[in-house]
C-alpha positions in Angstrom: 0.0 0.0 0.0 2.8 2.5 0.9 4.8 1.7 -1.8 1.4 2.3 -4.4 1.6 5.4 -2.3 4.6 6.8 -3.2 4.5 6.0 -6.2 1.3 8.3 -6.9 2.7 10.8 -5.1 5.9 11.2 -7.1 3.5 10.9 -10.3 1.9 13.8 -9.0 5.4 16.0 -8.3 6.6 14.6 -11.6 3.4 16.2 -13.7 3.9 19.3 -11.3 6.9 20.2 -12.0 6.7 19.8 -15.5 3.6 21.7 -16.3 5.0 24.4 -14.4 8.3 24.0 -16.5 6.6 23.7 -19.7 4.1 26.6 -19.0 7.1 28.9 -18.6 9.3 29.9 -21.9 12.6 28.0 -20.0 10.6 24.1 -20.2 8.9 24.6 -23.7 12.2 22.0 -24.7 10.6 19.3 -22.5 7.7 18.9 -24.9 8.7 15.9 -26.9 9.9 17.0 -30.7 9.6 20.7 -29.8 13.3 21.6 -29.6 14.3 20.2 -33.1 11.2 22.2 -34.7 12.6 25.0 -36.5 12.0 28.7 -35.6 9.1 29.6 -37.0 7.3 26.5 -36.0 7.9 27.1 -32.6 7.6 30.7 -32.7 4.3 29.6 -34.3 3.2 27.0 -31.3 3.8 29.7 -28.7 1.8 32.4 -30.4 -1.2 29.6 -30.7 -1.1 29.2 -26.9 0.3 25.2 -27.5 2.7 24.6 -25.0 0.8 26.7 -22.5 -1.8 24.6 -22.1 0.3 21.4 -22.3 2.0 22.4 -19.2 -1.7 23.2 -17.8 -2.8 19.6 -18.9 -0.5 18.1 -16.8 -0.6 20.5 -13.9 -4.6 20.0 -13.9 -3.9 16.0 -14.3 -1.7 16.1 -11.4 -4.2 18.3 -9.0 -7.2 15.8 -10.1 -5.0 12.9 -9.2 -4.2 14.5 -6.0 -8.2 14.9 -5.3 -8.3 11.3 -6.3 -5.9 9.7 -3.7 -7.6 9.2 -1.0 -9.5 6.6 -2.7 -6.5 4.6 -1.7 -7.2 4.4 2.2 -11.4 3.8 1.7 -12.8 0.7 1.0 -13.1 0.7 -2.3 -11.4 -2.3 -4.3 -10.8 0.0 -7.2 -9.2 3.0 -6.3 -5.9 2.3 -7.9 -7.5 1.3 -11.9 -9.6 4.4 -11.1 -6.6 6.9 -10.5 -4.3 5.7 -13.0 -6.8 4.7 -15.7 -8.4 8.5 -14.8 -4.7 9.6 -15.4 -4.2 7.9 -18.6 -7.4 8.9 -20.3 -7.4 12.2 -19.3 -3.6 12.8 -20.7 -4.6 11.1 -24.0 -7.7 12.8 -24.5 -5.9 16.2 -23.7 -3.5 15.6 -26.3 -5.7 14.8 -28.9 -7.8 17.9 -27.9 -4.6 19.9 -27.7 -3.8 18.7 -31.6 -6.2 22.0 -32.6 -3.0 24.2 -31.7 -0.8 22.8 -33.9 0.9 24.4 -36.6 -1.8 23.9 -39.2 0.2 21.4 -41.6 0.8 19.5 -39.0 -2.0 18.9 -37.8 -3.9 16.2 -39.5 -0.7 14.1 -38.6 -0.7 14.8 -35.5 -4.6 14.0 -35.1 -4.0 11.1 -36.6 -1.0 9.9 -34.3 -2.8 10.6 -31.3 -6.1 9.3 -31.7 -3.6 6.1 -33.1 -2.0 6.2 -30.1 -5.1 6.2 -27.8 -6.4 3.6 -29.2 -3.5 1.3 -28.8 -2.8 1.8 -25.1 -6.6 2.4 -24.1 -6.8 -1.1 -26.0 -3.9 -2.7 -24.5 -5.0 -2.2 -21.0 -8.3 -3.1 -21.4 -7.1 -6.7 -23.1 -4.8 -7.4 -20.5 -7.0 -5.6 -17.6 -9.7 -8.3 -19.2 -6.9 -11.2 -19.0 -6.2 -10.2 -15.5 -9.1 -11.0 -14.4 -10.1 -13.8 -15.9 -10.3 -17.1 -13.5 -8.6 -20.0 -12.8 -9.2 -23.3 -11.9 -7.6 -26.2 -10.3 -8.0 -29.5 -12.4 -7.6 -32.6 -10.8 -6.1 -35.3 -13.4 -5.1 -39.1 -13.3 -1.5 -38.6 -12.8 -1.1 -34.3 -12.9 -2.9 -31.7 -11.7 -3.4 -28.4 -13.7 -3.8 -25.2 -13.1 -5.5 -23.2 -15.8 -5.4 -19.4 -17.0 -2.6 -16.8 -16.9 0.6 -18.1 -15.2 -0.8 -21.5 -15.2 0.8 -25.0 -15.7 0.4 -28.7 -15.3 2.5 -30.4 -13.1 2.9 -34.3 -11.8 1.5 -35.3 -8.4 4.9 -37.3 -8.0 6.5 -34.1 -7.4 4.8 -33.1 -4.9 6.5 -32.9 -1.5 3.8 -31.4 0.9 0.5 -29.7 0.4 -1.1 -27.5 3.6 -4.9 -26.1 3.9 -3.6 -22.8 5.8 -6.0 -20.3 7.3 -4.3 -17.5 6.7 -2.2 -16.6 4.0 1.8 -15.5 4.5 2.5 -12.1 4.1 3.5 -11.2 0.3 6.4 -9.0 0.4 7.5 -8.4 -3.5 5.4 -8.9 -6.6 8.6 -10.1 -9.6 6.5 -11.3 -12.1 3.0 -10.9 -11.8 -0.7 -9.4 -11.6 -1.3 -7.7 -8.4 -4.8 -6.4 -8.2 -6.8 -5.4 -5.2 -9.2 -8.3 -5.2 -6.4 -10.9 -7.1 -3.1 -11.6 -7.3 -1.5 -13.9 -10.1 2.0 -14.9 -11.0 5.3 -14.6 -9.1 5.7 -13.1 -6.1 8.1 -13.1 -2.8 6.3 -14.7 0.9 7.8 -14.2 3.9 9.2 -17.5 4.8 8.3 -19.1 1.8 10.6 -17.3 -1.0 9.7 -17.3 -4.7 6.4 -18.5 -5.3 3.8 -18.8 -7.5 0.5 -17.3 -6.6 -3.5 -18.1 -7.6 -5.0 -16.1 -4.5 -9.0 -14.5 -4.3 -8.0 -11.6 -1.2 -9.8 -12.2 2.2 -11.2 -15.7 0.8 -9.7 -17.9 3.3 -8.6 -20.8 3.4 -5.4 -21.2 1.3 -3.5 -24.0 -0.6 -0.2 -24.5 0.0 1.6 -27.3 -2.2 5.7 -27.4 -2.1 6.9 -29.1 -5.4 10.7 -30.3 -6.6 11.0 -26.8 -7.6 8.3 -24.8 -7.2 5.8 -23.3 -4.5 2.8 -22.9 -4.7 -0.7 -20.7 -3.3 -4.2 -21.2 -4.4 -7.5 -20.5 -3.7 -11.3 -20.1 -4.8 -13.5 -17.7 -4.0 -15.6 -20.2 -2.3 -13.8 -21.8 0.5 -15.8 -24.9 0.1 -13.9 -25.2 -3.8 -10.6 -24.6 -2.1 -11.5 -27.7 0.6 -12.4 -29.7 -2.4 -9.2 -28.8 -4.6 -7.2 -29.7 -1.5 -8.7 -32.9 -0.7 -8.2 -34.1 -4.7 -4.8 -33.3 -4.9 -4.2 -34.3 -1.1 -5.5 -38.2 -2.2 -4.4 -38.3 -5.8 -0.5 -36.9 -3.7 -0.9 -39.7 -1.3 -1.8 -42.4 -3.7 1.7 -41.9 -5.6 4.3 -41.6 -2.1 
C-alpha cells in the first residue's frame, strides 16, 4: 500500500513540475519533438497558446490525481484502476484535444497519431485488464494436476513434496512477475518465509492451498472456500496415492 503510495505521489510532483516547467518559456524544450522544430514553427506553437496549455494539462492531471488519492485508504477495491486509468485517459484525450494548436500542416498528422495512439494503449489495458481478471481453476487429473489461465501450468502429483490447507495466507512481500490487483493476485511473487512462489489467490477468501513441489511453491485458492477444501482434498488423495 505505501509503496502504491509513493508511487502516486511522485507521479503527481513529476506532472507538477513539469507543467510548471513547460508553461514557462525555459521548459517549452521538454515537450517531446519541440526543440528540433525549426524557428518559426515554434515561434508559431507559442503564439497559438500550444505549450501553454500542455504544461496546464498536466498541472490540472496532477491536482485531479491529488483529489483522487484518497480513494487509496477507503474501501473501495478499485481506487488504484480508477486513479491511473483516470490519469491515462485524461492525458490522452488532452493531447488529442490539444492537436487543434498545432501548426496547421501539422496537424492532421498529428490527429492522426494521437487518436492512433489512444487507441492502442486504451486497448492494451483493457485486453490485458480483461486477461487479469479472468479465472482459474484447479484441475484434478489421473496422474497431474493443472492449473489453468494466466501463469498457469500442469504439473505431476509425483512431485509433490507437501500440500497444507492454511487459514491464513503468508505475508506477500514483492510482486517479480505478476498481476497484483486489489481483489487478485497472479503470478510470481516473494512470501515471507516461503521465497519465490507462485501465486492463484482470491484476497480475504480464506482458506489457502499451499503445495511445495521439486521446484516450485505454490498458493491457491477459490472464491468459495468450500472449492478450495475440495481442490485440496483431490490433490491431497491423488498426492498420497503416488508416495
Amino acid at each position: 500500500m505505501w509503496g502504491l503510495f509513493a508511487i502516486h505521489i511522485s507521479v503527481i510532483v513529476v506532472f507538477l513540475i513539469l507543467g510548471w516547467a513547460v508553461r514557462k518559456n525555459e521548459g517549452h524544450w521538454l515537450i517531446s519533438g519541440f526543440a528540433s522544430r525549426p524557428k518559426e514553427e515554434q515561434e508559431e506553437l507559442i503564439r497559438n497558446g500550444y505549450p501553454q496549455r500542455m504544461g496546464g494539462l498536466l498541472i490540472i492531471t496532477a491536482i485531479a490525481m491529488l483529489i483522487l488519492l484518497p480513494l487509496m485508504f477507503t474501501s473501495f477495491k478499485y481506487g488504484m484502476e480508477v486513479q491511473f486509468g483516470f490519469m491515462i485517459i485524461f492525458l490522452m484525450g488532452g493531447m488529442i484535444y490539444l492537436t487543434k494548436y498545432e501548426v496547421p500542416k501539422k496537424r492532421k498528422r498529428s490527429y492522426i497519431i494521437n487518436i492512433s495512439l489512444f487507441i492502442a494503449i486504451i486497448g492494451g489495458i483493457s485486453a490485458l485488464s480483461y486477461f487479469s481478471y479472468q479465472g482459474y481453476e484447479l484441475v484434478a487429473k489421473e496422474e497431474s494436476f493443472e492449473i489453468t489461465g494466466m501463469y498457469g501450468d500442469e504439473w505431476d502429483y509425483k512431485d509433490i513434496i507437501s500440500i497444507e490447507l492454511m487459514e491464513k495466507l503468508p505475508e506477500v512481500t514483492v510482486r517479480t512477475n505478476g498481476v497484483g490487483l486489489p481483489t487478485l493476485s497472479k503470478g510470481h511473487f516473494k512470501v515471507r518465509g516461503y521465497g519465490s512462489s507462485l501465486l492463484f489467490i482470491q484476497k480475504g477468501s480464506s482458506p489457502y492451498i499451499y503445495i511445495e513441489l521439486k521446484d516450485k511453491k505454490i498458493f491457491i485458492n477459490d472464491k468459495d472456500p468450500d472449492q478450495t477444501r475440495l481442490w485440496f482434498e483431490q490433490v491431497s488423495e491423488k498426492a498420497e496415492l503416488t508416495q
